[in-house]
N, C-alpha and C positions, 0 to 999 in steps of 0.2 A: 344694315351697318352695325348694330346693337350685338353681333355674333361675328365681329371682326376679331380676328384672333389679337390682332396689335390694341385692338383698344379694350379689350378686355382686358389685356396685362396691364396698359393704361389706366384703367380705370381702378385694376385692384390697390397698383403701385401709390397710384395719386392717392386713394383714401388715408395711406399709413403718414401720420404725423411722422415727420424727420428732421427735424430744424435742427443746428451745427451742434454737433459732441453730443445727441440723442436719437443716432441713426439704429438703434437695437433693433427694431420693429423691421423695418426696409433690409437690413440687414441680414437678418433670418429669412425673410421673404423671397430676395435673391437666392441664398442659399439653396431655396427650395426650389426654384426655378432651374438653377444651372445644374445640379446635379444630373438631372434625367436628360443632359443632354450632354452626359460626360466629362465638363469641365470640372478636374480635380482642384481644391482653393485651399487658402490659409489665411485668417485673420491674424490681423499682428494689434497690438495696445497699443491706447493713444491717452497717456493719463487726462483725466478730467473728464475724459467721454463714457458714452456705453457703452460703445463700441470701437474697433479698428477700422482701420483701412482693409478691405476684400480683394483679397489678389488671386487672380484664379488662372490655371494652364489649358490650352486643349492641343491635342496634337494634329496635324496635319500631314496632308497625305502629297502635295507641293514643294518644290524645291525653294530654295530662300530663308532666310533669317523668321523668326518668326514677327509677326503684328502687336504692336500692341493698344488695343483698344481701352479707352476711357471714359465714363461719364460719374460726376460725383453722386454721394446721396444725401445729402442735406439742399433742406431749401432757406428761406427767407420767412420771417411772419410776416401779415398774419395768417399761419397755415392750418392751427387746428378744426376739424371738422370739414377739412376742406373734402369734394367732390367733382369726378368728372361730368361733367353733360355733354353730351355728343349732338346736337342740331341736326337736323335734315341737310344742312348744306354742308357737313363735314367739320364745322367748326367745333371746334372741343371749349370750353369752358367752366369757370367754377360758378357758384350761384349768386356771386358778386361781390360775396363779404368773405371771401379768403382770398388770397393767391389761388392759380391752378397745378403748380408745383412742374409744370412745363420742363423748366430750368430746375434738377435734369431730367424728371423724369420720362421726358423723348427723346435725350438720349440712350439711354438706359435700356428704353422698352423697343429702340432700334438697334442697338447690341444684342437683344434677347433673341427678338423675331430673325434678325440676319441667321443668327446661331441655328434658330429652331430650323430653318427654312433649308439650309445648308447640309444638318444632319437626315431630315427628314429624306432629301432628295437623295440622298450618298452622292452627294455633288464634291468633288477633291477641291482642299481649301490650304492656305496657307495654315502652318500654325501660327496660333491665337495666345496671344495673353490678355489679360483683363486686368484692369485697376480701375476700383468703386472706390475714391476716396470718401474720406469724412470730409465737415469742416472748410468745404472748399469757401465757401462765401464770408467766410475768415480769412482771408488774403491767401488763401491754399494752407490751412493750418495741418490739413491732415496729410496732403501730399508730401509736404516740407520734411516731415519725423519720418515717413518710408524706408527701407531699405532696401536700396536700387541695385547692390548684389543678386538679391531674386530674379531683377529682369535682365532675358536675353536680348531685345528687341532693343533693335536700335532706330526706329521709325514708328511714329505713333499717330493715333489720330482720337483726337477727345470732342466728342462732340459734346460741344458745349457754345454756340453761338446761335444770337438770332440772323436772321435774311433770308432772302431766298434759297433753296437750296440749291448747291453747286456754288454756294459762298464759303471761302477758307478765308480764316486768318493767317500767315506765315511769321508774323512780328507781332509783339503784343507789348508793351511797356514797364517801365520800373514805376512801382506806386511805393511813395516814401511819406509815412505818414509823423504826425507833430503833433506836439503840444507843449504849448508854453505859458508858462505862469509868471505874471509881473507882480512882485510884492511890496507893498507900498507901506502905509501906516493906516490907522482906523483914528479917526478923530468927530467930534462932534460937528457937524457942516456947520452950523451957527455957531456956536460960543465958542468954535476953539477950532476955524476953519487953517488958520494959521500953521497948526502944529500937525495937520494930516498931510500925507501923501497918495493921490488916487491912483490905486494900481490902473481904473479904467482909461484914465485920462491916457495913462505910457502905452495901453494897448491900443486904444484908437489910433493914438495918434501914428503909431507903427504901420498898422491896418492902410491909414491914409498915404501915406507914403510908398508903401507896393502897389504894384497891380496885378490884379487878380487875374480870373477869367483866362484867359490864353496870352500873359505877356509877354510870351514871344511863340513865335512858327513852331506847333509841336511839341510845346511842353505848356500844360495846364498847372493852377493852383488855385486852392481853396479855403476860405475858413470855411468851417459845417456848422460850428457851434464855438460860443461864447457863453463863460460863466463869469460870475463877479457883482460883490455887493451885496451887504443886506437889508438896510432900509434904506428912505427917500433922505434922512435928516444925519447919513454917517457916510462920512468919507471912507472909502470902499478898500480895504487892506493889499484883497487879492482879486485878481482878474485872470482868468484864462479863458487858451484859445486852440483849438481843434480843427487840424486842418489836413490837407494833402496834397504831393509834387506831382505828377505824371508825367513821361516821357519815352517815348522809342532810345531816346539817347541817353544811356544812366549816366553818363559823364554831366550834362545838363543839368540831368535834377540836382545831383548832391552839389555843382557851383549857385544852381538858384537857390537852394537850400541856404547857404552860406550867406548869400545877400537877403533873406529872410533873418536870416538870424543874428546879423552884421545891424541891420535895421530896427530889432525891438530893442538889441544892448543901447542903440544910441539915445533912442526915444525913452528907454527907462531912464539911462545913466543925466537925462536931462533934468530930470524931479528929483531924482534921485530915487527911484525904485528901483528893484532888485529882480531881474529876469531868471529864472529855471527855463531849463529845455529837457524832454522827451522827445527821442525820435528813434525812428526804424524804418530800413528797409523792408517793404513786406513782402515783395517780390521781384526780381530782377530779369529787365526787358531780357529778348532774345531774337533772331531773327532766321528763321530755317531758310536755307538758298530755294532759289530757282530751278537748281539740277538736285535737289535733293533728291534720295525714293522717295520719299511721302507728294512730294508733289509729280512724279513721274507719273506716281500709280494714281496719284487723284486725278489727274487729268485724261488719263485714260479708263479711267471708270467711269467719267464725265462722258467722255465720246459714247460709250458702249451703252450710255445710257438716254443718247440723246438732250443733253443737260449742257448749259455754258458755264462752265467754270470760272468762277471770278476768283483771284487771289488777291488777299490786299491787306495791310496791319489794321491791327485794330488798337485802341486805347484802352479796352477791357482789359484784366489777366484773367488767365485763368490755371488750371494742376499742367498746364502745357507748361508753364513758366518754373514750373519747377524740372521738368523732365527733362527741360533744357538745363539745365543745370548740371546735370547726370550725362549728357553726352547725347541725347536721346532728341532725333530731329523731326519734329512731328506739324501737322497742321490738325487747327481747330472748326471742324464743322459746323455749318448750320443743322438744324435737327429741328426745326418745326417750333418755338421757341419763341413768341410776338410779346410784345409787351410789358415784358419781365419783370419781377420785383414790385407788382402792381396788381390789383383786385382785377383790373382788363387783361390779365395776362392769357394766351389763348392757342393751342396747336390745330394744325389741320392735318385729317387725315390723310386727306391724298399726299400732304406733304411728308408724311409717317411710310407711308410707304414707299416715295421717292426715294427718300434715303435711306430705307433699309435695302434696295435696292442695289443704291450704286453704294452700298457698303459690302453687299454679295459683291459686285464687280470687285472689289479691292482686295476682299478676301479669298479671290478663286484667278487670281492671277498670280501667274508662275512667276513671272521676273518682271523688272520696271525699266525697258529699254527706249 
């Protein structure tokens, strides 16, 4: 297994540090990979970063529009030093004190191997486009700045999800994130309780008042974090609070939004503290049809590969939520991808090959009837 072509890309890719707006290293790396297998590219600037987003063309010898394929290159920490181990039973893993950089680097190195596999054979293939964004685990920071002129494709598929494989996502949700600051007054808690205002007191009592967790069918909310106060013996000036909306339904969030925020005015305006609001959408749901191509041709890759197709939305986003934005009707794959954003994070071979597989099927089909 140790001379498997997909895990040795695996294992080179997974060593290069890339966490969001310092993908230079992975960056060059692909570079080096896709040339020898003809795709001509162009990096575009992403201020703050080292790099761009990787956009790359191949042409194809198939009639139809061309593809366009995605997997991001930034991971999550803690990723430095991180390394693949490959077990006897196919499991991949890091050495417990990094992430395995999975998410994406099994997409990525299942984009590669499909590529390699395809030219090697002179096997006739749709054309291909490529987009490596940056920064995806920034709410898709680096897909957002793109310039969606460059792409023909009007059907994508980003593999970027965990499950079994022959799992798509077709709907993915609006995450609308927050931050609110109650400003109160600073006073002495003993000698001169009288003359303070506690910001904490208008955020709790705010807090108590929503509900969290899933208050209603399909739209989630969060606080993450809470600042406020600086010692035991002073009425506390400032308090904030860090949070986020999720929903299949953007119409949802931004009304539950609104009763969040209807909610800490009343509770401050009660002491008479003084509420600030930050907020943004950071990505906006989307939902690709049932007769889309993207899912015509997935599920006929599916068949051809002996694979059950499951479609179904997810509450993740991911660079699909942007693409939909652009007109661009894509589903988000599974890619071998467990455990994500965690020291347990873990790909499986055989799973690496499944779907570089029925990623051949999808790119060596003429039309999606």
């Amino acid at each position: 297994m140790q001379s498997n072509p997909l895990f040795n890309t695996f294992n080179k890719l997974a060593s290069i540090y890339s966490p969001s707006f310092d993908e230079r290293e992975l960056c060059d790396a692909l570079k080096a990979l896709l040339s020898p297998l003809g795709v001509s590219f162009e990096e575009d600037t992403i201020q703050g970063g080292s790099c761009g987003n990787l956009f790359g063309r191949l042409a194809g010898e198939l009639n139809g529009e061309p593809i366009l394929l995605s997997s991001h290159m930034d991971t999550v920490e803690p990723a430095r030093g991180k390394q693949a181990i490959l077990h006897e039973d196919g499991r991949i893993t890091s050495d417990g004190t990094t992430i395995l950089g999975a998410d994406n680097i099994s997409g990525i190195c299942i984009i590669l191997e499909a590529l390699r596999r395809i030219r090697e054979a002179g096997t006739p293939h749709r054309s291909v486009e490529l987009l490596f964004p940056v920064a995806e685990e920034r709410y898709g920071a680096g897909s957002a700045l793109f310039d969606y002129s460059k792409v023909k494709a009007h059907t994508a598929f980003v593999l970027d999800l965990s499950g079994e494989i022959g799992t798509a996502a077709n709907a993915a949700p609006t995450i609308f994130s927050f931050e609110i600051t109650a400003a109160g007054k600073a006073s002495h808690s003993g000698l001169a309780p009288q003359n303070g205002i506690n910001a904490i007191t208008a955020v709790a009592s705010a807090i108590s008042k929503l509900s969290w967790g899933e208050p209603e069918q399909g739209l989630t909310a969060n606080i993450g974090l809470i600042k406020g106060g600086e010692l035991g013996n002073i009425i506390p000036a400032l308090c904030s609070v860090t949070g986020e909306i999720r929903s299949l339904n953007h119409n949802a969030v931004l009304k539950h939004w609104q009763r969040v925020k209807a909610t800490f005015e009343q509770e401050a305006e009660k002491i008479g503290a003084t509420p600030e609001f930050t907020f943004k959408t950071e990505i906006t749901a989307y939902e690709t049809p049932m007769d889309s191509t993207a899912v015509k041709l997935f599920k006929k890759a599916c068949e051809k590969s002996g694979i059950t197709a499951g479609i179904h939305p997810t509450l993740g986003g991911s660079d699909n939520n942007n693409f939909a934005l652009h007109g661009i009707e894509g589903l988000v794959l599974a890619c071998s991808m467990h455990e994500v954003h965690s020291v347990r994070e873990y790909a499986l071979l055989q799973e690496l090959e499944q779907c570089t597989e029925l990623l051949i099927n999808i790119l060596t089909e003429e039309e999606a009837k």
